[in-house]
C-alpha positions as CSV (number, residue, x, y, z in Angstrom):
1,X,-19.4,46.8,13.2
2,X,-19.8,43.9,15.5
3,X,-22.8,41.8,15.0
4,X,-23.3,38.2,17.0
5,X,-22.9,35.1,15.0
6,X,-27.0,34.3,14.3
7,X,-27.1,37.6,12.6
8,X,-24.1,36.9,10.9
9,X,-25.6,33.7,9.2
10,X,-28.4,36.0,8.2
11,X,-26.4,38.2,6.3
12,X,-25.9,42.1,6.0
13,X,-28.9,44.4,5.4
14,X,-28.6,47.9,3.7
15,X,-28.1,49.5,7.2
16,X,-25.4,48.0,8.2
17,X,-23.4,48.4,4.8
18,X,-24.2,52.5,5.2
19,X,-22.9,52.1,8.3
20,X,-19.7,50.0,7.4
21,X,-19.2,52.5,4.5
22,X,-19.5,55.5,6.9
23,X,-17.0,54.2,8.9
24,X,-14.7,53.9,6.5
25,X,-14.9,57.1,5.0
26,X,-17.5,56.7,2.5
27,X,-20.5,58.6,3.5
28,X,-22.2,59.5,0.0
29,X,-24.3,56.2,-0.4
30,X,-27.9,55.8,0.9
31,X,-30.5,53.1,0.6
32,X,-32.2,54.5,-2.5
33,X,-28.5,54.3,-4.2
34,X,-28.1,51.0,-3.2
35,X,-31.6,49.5,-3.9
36,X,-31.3,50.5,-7.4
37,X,-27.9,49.2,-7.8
38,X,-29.0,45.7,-6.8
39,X,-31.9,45.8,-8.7
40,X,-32.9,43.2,-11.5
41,X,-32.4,45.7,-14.4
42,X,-29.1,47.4,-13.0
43,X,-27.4,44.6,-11.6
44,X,-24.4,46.5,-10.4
45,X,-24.7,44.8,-7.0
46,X,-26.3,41.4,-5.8
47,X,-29.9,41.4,-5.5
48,X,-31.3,41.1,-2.0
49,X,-32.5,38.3,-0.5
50,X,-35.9,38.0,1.6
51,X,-34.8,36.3,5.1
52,X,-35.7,36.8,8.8
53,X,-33.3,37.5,12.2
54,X,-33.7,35.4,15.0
55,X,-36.7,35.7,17.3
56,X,-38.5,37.3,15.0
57,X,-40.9,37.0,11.7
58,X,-40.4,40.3,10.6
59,X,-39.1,40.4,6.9
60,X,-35.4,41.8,6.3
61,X,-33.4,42.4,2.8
62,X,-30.3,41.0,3.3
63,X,-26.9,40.1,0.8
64,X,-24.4,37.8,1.6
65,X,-21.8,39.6,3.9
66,X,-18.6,39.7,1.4
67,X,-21.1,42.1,-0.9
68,X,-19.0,44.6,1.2
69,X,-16.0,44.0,-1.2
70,X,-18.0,44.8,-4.0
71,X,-19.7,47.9,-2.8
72,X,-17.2,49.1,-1.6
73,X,-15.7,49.3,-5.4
74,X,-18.5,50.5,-6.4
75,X,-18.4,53.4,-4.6
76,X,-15.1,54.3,-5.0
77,X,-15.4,54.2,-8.9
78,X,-18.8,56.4,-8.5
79,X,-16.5,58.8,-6.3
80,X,-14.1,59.0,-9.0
81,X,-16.5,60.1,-11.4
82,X,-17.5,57.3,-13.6
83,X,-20.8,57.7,-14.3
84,X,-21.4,55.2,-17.4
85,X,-23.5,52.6,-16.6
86,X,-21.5,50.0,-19.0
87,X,-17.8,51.5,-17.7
88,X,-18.8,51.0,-14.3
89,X,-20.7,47.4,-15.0
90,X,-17.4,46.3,-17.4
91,X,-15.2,47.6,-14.3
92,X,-16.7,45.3,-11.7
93,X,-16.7,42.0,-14.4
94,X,-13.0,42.7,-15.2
95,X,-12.6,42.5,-10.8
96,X,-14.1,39.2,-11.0
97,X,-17.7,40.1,-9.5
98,X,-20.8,38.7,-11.0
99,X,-22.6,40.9,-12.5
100,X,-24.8,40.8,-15.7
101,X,-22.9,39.8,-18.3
102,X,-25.3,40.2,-21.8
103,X,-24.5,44.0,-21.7
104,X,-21.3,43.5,-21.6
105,X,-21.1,40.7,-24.0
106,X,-22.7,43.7,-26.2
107,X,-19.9,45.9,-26.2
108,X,-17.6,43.7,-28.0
109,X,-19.9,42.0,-30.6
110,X,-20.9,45.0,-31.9
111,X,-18.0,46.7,-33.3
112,X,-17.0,43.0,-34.5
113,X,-20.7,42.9,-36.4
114,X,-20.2,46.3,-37.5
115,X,-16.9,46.0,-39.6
116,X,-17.6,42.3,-40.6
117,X,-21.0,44.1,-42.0
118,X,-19.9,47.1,-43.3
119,X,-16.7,45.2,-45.4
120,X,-18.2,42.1,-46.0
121,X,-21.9,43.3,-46.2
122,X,-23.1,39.8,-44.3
123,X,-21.3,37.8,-47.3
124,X,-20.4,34.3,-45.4
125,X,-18.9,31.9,-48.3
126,X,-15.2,32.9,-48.8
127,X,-15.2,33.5,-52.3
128,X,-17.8,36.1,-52.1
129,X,-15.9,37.8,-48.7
130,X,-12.6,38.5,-50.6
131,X,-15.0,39.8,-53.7
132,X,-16.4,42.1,-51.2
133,X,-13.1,43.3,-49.7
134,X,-11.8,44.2,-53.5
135,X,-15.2,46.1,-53.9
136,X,-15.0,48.1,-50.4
137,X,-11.4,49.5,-51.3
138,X,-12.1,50.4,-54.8
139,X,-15.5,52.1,-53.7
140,X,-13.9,53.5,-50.4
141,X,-10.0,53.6,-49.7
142,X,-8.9,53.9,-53.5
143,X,-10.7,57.5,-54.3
144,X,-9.0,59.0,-51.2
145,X,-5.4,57.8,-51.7
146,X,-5.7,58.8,-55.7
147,X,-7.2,62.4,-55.0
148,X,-6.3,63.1,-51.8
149,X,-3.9,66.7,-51.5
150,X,-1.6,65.1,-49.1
151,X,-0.8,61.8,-50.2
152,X,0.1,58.9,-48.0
153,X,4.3,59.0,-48.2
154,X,4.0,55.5,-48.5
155,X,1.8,55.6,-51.3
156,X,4.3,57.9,-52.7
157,X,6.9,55.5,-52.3
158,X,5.6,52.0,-53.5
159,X,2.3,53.3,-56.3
160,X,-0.6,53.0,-55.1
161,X,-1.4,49.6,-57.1
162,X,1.4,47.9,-54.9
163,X,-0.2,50.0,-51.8
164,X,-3.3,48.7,-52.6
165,X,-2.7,44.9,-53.4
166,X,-0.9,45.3,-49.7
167,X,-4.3,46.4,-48.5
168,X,-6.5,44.2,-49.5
169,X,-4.5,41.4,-48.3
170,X,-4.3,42.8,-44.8
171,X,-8.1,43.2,-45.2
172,X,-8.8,39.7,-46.3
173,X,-6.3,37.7,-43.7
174,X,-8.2,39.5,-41.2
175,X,-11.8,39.3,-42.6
176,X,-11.7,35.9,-44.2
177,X,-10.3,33.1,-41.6
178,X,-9.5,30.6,-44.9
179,X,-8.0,33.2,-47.3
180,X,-5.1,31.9,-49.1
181,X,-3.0,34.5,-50.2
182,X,-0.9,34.5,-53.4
183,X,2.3,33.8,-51.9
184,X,4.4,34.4,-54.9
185,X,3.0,38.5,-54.3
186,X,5.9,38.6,-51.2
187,X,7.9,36.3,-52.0
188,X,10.4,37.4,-49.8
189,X,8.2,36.0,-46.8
190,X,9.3,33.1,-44.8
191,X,7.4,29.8,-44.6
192,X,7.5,30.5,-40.5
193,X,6.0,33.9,-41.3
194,X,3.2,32.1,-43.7
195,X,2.9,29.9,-41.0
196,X,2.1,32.9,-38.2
197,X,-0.2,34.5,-40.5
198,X,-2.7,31.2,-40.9
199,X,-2.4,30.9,-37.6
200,X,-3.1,34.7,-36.8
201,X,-6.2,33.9,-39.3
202,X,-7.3,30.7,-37.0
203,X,-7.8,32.7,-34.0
204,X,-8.0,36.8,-34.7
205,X,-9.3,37.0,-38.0
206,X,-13.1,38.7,-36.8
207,X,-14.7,36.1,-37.6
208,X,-13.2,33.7,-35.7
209,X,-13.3,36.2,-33.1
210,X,-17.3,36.8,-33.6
211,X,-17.3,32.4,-32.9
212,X,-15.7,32.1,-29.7
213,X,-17.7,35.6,-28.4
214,X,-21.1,34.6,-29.7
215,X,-20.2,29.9,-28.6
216,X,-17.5,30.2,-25.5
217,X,-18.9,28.8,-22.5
218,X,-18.9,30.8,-19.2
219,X,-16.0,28.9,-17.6
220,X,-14.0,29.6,-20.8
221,X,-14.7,34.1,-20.6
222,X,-14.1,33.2,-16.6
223,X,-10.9,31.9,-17.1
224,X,-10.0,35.2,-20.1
225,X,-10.7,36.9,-18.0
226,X,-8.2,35.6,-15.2
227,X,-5.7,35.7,-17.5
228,X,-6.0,39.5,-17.6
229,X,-6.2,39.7,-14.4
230,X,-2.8,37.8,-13.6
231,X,-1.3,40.5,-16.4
232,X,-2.7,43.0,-14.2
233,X,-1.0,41.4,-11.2
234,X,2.3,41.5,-13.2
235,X,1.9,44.7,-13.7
236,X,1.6,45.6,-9.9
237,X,4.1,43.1,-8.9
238,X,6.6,45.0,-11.1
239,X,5.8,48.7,-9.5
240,X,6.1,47.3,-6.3
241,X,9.6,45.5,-7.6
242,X,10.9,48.8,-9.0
243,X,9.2,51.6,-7.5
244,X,9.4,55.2,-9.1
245,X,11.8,56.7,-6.1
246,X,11.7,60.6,-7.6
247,X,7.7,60.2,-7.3
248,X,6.9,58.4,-4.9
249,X,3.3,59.0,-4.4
250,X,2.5,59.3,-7.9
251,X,-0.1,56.4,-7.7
252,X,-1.7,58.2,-5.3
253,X,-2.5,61.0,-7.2
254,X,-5.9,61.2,-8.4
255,X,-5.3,61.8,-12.0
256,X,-3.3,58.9,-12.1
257,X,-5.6,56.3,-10.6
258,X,-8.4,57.7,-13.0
259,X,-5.3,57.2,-15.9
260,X,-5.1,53.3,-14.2
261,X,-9.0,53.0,-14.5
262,X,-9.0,53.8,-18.1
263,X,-5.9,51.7,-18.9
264,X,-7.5,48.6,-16.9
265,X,-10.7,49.1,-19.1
266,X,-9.0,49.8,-22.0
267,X,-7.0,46.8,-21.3
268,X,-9.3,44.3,-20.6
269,X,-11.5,45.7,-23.5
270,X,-8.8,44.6,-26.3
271,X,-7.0,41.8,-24.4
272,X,-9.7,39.5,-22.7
273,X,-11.3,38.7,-26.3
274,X,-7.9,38.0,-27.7
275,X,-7.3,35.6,-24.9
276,X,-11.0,33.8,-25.4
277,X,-10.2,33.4,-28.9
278,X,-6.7,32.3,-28.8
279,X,-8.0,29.3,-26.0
280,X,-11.3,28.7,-27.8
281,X,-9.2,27.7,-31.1
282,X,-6.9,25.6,-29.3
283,X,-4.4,27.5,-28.0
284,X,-4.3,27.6,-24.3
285,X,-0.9,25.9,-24.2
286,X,0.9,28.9,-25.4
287,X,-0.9,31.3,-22.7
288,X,-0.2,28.8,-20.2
289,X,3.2,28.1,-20.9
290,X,3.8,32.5,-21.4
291,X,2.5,32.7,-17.8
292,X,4.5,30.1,-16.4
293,X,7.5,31.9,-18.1
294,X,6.8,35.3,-16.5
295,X,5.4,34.1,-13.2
296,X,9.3,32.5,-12.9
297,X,10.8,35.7,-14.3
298,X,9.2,37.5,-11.8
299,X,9.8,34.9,-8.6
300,X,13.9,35.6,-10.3
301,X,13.4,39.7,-9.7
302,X,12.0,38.9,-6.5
303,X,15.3,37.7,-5.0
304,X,17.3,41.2,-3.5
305,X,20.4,39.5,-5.1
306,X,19.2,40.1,-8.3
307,X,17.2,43.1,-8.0
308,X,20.9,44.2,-6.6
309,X,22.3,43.5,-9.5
310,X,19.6,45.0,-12.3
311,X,20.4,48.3,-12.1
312,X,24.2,47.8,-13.2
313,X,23.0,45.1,-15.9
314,X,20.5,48.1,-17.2
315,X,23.8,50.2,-17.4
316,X,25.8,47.9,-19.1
317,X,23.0,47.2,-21.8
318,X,21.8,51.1,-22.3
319,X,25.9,51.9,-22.6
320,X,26.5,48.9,-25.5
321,X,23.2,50.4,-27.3
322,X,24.6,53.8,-27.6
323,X,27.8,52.1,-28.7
324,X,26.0,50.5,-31.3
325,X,24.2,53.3,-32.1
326,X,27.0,55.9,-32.5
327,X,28.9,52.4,-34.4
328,X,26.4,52.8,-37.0
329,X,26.3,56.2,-37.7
């Protein structure tokens, strides 16, 4: 589509993007499609912009030319049947496009609310959480493992008391940020492993979680989600390190790229909070630092000496692990 440069300051109208789309395959958008796509309430695209050409005082709807990008993954998530409003709007955030982020927001506050509610039943002083959790397993869990047919084999093989004091710890250290667990009750634990699990409290426990999604600034969810995307990248670099030579146009099948699209959502759905939290609280150093690791790793694989070499190494180290294995039985 060749346009001179005066239109190309004024940006690209509807008509043009049909036509870029047509010419690259994609013939299934029209203007309605993309007028409610951009509009205020939908937000799935940038909204348009009143401007004029040159020579001229006639009115034209315009977006900023690299829009193309986004509509262009627009469309090709409508084409491959997404159809939810908040898959496709959480689809285009996690690929770095601004879109509207309060629905989104939404999606993982929530499920937090809703299990901080239904355990803790809005209980905020610490005393009165861990009085809570007692009260929701002896009204909910306990019943089921003491009457239950089919008994948990683990319940079977510790009593149910032990089963359930093991429970309600798990429930508190992730419910109540500043529980302080009787340490003497495993007292086979390390300090290090004390240590992991107040520091697992400090940044997962939900609400600590429910802080840094409800106070994080926008730079901070900007740069979670950047970290997810440079896992993604990791991800891609390694296919493209070690491709699948028996299949090699499995990626292209369509079932799998709608497998990938559920996996990247999926994905970013669990992991980009995790990585909020975890630099809200104070600890971007150890994301940083993992990156730094792998990124150095993966510069390593890059080099055909060693990628010569792998495949023997993965031998070697299969071959000693069925040693091992056979050793042992």
């Amino acid at each position: 589509m060749q346009r001179n440069n005066d239109q190309r300051d004024a940006g690209i109208t509807q008509d043009e993007v049909l036509d870029a789309l047509i010419a690259s395959g994609r013939p299934n958008f029209n203007k309605r499609l993309l007028t409610r796509f951009s509009s205020r309430a939908i937000g799935l695209l940038p909204e348009l912009r009143r401007t004029s050409r040159p020579g001229s005082n006639k009115p034209v709807y315009v977006w900023n030319e690299e829009v193309i990008e986004q509509i262009v993954e627009l469309y090709d998530l409508v084409d491959r049947g997404w159809r939810d409003y908040h898959s496709r709007l959480f689809y285009l955030w996690l690929r770095g496009y601004e879109v509207p982020f309060e629905p989104i927001l939404k999606l993982w506050l929530q499920p937090v609310e809703a299990g901080l509610h239904a355990i803790t039943d809005g209980a905020e002083d610490a005393d009165d959480m861990l009085w809570r959790v007692s009260e929701f397993i002896c009204e909910h869990w306990l019943p089921k493992w003491r009457f239950s047919p089919r008994p948990n084999p683990a319940i079977r093989q510790v009593g149910i008391d032990n089963y359930s004091t093991v429970a309600e710890f798990m429930l508190s250290a992730f419910l109540v940020p500043n529980y302080e667990p009787d340490e003497s009750l495993f007292a086979s634990a390390s300090e290090e492993a004390w240590a992991w699990l107040r520091t697992f409290q400090e940044t997962f426990s939900l609400p600590q979680l429910q802080d840094a999604l409800l106070n994080a600034r926008g730079e901070e969810w900007a740069q979670a989600r950047e970290d997810y995307r440079t896992l993604c990248r990791w991800l891609h670099t390694l296919t493209e390190l070690f491709p699948d030579t028996e299949n090699p146009n499995l990626l292209a099948d369509p079932e799998m790229q709608e497998f990938q699209d559920r996996i990247f959502l999926l994905g970013g759905f669990a992991l980009v909070p995790l990585a909020l939290s975890a630099r809200y609280h104070g600890y971007s150093h150890w994301i940083d630092q993992g990156i730094t690791w792998v990124n150095e790793k993966l510069t390593d694989f890059s080099d055909p000496e060693v990628r010569k070499r792998l495949p023997q190494q993965l031998a070697d180290y299969n071959l000693r692990q069925q040693e091992q294995q056979q050793a042992r039985q």
